[in-house]
Each structure stands twice: as structure tokens, then as C-alpha cells.
The first five atom37 places (N, CA, C, CB, O) and aatype in JSON, in Angstrom:
{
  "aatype": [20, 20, 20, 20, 20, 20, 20, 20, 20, 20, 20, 20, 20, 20, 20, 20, 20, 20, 20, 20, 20, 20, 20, 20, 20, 20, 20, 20, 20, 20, 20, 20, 20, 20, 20, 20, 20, 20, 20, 20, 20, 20, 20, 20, 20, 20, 20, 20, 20, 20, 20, 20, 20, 20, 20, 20, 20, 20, 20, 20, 20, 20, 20, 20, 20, 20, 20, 20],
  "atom_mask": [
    [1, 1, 1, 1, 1],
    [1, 1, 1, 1, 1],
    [1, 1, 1, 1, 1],
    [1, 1, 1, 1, 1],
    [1, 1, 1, 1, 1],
    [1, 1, 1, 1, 1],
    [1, 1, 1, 1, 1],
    [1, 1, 1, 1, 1],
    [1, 1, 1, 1, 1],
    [1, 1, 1, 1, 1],
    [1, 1, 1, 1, 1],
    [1, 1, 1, 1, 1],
    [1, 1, 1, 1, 1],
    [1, 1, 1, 1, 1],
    [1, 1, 1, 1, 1],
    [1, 1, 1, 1, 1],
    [1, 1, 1, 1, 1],
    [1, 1, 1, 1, 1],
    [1, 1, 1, 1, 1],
    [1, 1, 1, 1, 1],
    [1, 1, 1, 1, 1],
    [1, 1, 1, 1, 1],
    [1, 1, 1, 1, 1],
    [1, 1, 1, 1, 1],
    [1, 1, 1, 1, 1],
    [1, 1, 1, 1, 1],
    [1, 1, 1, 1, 1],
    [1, 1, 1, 1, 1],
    [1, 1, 1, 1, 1],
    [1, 1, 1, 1, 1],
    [1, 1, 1, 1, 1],
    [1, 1, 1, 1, 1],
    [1, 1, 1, 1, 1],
    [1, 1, 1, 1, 1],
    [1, 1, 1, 1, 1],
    [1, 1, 1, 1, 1],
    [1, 1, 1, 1, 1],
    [1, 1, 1, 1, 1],
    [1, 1, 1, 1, 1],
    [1, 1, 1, 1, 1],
    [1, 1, 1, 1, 1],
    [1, 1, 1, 1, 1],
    [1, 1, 1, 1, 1],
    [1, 1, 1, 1, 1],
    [1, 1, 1, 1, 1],
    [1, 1, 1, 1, 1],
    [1, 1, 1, 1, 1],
    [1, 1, 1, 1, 1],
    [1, 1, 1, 1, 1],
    [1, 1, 1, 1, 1],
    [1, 1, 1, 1, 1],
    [1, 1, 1, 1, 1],
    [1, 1, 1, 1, 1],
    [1, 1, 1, 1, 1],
    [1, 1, 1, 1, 1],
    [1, 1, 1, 1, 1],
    [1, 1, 1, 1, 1],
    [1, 1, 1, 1, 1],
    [1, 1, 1, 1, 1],
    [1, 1, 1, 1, 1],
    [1, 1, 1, 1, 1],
    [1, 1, 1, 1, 1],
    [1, 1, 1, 1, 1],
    [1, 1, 1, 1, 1],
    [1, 1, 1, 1, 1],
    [1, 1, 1, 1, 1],
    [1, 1, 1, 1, 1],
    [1, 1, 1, 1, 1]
  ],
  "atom_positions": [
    [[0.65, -14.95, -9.55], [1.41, -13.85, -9.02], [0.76, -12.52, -9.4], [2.86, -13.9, -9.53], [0.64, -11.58, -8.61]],
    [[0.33, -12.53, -10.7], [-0.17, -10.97, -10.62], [-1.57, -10.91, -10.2], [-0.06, -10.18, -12.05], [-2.14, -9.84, -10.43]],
    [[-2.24, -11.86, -9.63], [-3.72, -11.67, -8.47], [-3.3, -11.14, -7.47], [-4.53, -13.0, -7.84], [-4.0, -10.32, -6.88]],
    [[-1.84, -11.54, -6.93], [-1.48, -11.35, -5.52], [-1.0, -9.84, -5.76], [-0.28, -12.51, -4.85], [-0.95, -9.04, -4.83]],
    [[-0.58, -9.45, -7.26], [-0.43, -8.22, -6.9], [-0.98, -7.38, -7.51], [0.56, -7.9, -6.84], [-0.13, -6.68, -8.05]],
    [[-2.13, -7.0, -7.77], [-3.36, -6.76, -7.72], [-3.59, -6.31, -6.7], [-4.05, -7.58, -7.96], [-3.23, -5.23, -6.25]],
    [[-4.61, -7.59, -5.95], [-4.6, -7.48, -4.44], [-4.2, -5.9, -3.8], [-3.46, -8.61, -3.92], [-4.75, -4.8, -3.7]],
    [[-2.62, -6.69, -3.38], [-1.99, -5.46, -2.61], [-2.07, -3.81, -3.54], [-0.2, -5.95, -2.34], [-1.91, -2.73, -2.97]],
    [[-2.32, -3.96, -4.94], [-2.28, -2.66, -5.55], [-3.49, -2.15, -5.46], [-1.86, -2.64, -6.87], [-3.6, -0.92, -5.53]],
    [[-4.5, -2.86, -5.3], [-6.11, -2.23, -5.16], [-6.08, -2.14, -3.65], [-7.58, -3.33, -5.81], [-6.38, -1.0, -3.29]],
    [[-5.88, -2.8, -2.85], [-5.67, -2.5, -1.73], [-4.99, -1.22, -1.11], [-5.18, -3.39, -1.47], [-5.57, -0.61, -0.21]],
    [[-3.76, -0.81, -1.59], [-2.85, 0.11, -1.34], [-3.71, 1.41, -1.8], [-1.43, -0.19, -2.1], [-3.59, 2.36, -1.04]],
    [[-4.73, 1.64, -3.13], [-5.05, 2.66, -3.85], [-6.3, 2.5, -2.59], [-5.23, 2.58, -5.71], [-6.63, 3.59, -2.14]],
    [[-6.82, 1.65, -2.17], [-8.09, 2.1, -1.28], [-7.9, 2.59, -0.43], [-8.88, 1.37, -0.83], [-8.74, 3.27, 0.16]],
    [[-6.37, 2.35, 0.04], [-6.43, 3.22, 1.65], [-5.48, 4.18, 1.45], [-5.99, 2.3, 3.2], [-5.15, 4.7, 2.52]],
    [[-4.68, 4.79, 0.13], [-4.47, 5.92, 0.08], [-4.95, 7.19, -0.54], [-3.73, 5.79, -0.08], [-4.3, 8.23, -0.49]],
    [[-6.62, 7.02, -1.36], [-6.82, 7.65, -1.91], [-7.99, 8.16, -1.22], [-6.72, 7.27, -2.96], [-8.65, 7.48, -0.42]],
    [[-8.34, 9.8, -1.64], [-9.5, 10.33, -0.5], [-10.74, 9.66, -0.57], [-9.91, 11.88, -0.65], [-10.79, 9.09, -1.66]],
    [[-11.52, 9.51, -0.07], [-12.5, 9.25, -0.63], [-13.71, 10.5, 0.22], [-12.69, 7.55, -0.52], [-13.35, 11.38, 1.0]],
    [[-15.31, 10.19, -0.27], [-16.72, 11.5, 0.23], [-15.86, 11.35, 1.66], [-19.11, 10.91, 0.28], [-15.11, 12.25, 2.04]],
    [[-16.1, 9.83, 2.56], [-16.5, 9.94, 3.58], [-15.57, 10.03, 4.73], [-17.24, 9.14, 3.63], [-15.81, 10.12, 5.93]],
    [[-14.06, 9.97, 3.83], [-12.66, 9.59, 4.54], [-11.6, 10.37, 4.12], [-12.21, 8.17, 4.3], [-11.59, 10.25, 2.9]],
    [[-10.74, 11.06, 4.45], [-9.44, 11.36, 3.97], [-8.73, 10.06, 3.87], [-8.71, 12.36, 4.86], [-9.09, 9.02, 4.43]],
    [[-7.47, 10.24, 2.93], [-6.42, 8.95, 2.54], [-5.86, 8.66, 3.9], [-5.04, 9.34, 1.33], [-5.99, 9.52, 4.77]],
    [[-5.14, 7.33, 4.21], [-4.21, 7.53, 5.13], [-2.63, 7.66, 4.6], [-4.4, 6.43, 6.04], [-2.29, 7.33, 3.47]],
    [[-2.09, 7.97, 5.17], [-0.52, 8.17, 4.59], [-0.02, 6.61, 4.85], [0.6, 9.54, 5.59], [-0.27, 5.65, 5.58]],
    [[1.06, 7.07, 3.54], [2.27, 5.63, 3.61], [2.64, 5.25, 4.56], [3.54, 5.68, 3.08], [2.28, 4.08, 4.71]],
    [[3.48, 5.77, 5.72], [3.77, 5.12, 7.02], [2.55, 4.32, 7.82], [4.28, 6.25, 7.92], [2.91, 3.26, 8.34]],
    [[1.19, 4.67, 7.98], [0.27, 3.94, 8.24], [0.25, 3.02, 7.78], [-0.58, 4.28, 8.14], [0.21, 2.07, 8.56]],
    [[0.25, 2.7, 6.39], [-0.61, 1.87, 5.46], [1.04, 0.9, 6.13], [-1.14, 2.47, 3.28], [0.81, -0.21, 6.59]],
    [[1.8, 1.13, 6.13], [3.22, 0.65, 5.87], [2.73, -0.7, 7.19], [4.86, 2.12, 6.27], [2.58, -1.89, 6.92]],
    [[2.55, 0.02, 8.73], [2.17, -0.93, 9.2], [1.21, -1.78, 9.83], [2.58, -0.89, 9.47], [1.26, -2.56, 10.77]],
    [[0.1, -1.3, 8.83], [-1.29, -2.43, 8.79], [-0.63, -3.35, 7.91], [-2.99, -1.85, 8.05], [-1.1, -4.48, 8.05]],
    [[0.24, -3.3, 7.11], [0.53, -4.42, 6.08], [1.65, -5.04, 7.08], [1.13, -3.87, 4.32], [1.51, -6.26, 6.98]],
    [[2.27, -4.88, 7.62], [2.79, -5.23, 9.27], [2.15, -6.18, 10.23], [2.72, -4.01, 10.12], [2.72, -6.98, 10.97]],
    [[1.01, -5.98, 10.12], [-0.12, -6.57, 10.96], [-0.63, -7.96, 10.72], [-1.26, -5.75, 10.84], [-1.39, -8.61, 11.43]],
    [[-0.02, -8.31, 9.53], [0.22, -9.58, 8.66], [1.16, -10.28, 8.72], [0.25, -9.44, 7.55], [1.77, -10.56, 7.69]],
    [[1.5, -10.72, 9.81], [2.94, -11.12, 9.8], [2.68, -12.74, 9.08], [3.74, -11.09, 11.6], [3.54, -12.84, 8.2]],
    [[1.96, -13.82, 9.11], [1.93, -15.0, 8.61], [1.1, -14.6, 7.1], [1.21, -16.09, 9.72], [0.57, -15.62, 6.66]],
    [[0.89, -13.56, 6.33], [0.46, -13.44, 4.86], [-0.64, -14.08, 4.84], [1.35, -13.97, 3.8], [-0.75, -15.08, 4.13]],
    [[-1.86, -13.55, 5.77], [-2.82, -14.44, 5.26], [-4.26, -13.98, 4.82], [-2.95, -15.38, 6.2], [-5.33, -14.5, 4.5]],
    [[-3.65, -12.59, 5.0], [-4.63, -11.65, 3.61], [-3.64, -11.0, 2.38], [-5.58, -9.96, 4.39], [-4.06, -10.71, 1.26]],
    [[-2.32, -10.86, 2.81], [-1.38, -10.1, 1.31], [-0.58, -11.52, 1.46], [-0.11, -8.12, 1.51], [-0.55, -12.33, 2.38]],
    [[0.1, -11.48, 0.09], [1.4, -12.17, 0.0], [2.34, -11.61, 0.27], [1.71, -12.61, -1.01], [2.52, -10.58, -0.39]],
    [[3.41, -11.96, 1.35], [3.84, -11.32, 2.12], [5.52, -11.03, 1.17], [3.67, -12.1, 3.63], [6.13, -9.97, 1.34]],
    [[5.9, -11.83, 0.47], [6.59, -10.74, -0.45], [6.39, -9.83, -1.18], [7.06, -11.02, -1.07], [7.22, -8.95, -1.4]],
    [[4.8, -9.88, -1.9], [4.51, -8.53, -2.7], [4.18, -7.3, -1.19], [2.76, -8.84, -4.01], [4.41, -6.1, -1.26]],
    [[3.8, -7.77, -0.37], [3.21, -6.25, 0.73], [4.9, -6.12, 1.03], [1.78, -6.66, 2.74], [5.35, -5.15, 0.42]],
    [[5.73, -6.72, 1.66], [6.98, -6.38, 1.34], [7.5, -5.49, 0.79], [7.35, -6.97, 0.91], [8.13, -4.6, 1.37]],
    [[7.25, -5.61, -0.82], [7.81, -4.96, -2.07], [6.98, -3.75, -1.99], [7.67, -5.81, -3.53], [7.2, -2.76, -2.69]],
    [[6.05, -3.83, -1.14], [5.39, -2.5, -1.58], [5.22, -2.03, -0.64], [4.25, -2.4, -2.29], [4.48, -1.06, -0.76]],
    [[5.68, -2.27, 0.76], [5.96, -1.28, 1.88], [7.37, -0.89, 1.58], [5.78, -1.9, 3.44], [7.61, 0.19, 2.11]],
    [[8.55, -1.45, 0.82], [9.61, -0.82, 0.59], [9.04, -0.12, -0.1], [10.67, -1.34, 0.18], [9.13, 0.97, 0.47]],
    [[8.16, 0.11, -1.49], [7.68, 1.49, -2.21], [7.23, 2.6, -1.59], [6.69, 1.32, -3.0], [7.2, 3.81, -1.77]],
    [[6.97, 2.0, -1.01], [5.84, 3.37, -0.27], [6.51, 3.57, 1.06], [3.88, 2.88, 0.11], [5.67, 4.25, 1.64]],
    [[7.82, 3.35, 2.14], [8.93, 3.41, 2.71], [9.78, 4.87, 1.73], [9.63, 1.74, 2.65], [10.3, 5.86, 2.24]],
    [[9.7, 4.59, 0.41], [10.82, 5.67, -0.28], [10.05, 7.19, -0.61], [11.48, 4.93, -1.97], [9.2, 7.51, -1.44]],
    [[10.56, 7.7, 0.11], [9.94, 9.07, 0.25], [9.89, 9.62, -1.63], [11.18, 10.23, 1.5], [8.93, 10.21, -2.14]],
    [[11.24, 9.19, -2.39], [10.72, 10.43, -3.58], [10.16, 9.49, -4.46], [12.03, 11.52, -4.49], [9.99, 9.91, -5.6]],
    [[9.61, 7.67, -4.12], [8.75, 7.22, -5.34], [7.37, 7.56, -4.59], [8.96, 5.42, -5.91], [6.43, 7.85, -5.32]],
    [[7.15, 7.55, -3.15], [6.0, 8.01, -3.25], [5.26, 9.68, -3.47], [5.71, 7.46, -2.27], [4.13, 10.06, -3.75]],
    [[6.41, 10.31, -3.21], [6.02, 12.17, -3.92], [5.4, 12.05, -5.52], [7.9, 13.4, -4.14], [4.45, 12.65, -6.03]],
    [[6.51, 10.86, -6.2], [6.31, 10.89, -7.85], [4.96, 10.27, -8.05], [7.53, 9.97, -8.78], [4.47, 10.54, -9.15]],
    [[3.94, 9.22, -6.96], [3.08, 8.43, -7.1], [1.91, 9.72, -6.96], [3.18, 7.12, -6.08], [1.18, 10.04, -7.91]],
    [[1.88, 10.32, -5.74], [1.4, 11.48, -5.66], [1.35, 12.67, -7.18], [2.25, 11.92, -4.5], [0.3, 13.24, -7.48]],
    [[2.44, 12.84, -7.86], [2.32, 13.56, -8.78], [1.54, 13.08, -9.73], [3.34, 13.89, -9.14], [0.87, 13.86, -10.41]],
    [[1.48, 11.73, -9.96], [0.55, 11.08, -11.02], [-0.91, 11.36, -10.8], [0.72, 9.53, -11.04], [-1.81, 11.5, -11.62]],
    [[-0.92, 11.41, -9.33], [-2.81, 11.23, -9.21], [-3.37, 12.89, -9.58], [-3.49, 10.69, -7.05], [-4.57, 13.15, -9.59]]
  ]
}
């Protein structure tokens, strides 16, 4: 269980954080490429779940933002 969430947490930090050659994409994006998974067969589909409800809640993701 915590590979699988991993995974989705290194995953989630790659496509929201800037990088040289890319701006981040925002939470609602990311929300449904992890959508795009409907049979879990790159995330485990209860952790991308758990973490499209995170990133769904507008003031845990402002507070995720304040950390970086």
C-alpha cells in the first residue's frame, strides 16, 4: 500500500510542480487524467480517489500550495 501511494504522490508532485520547460498543471486537470483510469491500471484506484478528493478541496490544496 504505501508503493501505491507513493506512486500517486510522486506522480501528483510531477504534474503539479513548475518545472525549466513546463508550467504546473492545476488540480482540476490533474483531477481528470487520474479519471482517465477508470480500470486502475497505472494508479490504484482508491488511493487516485483519495487524492482527487484532496486536491477536489479548494482550502487543502491553497495550504499544499503554502508549503511549497
Amino acid at each position: 500500500m504505501g508503493a501505491r501511494i507513493l506512486c500517486v504522490a510522486d506522480s501528483v508532485d510531477a504534474m503539479l510542480t513548475d518545472r525549466a520547460y513546463r508550467k504546473g498543471i492545476g488540480g482540476e486537470i490533474l483531477s481528470s487524467s487520474y479519471n482517465g483510469d477508470p480500470g486502475g491500471t497505472q494508479f490504484d484506484s482508491v488511493v487516485a480517489n483519495v487524492a482527487i478528493g484532496l486536491l477536489s478541496d479548494r482550502e487543502f490544496a491553497d495550504e499544499m500550495r503554502k508549503i511549497e
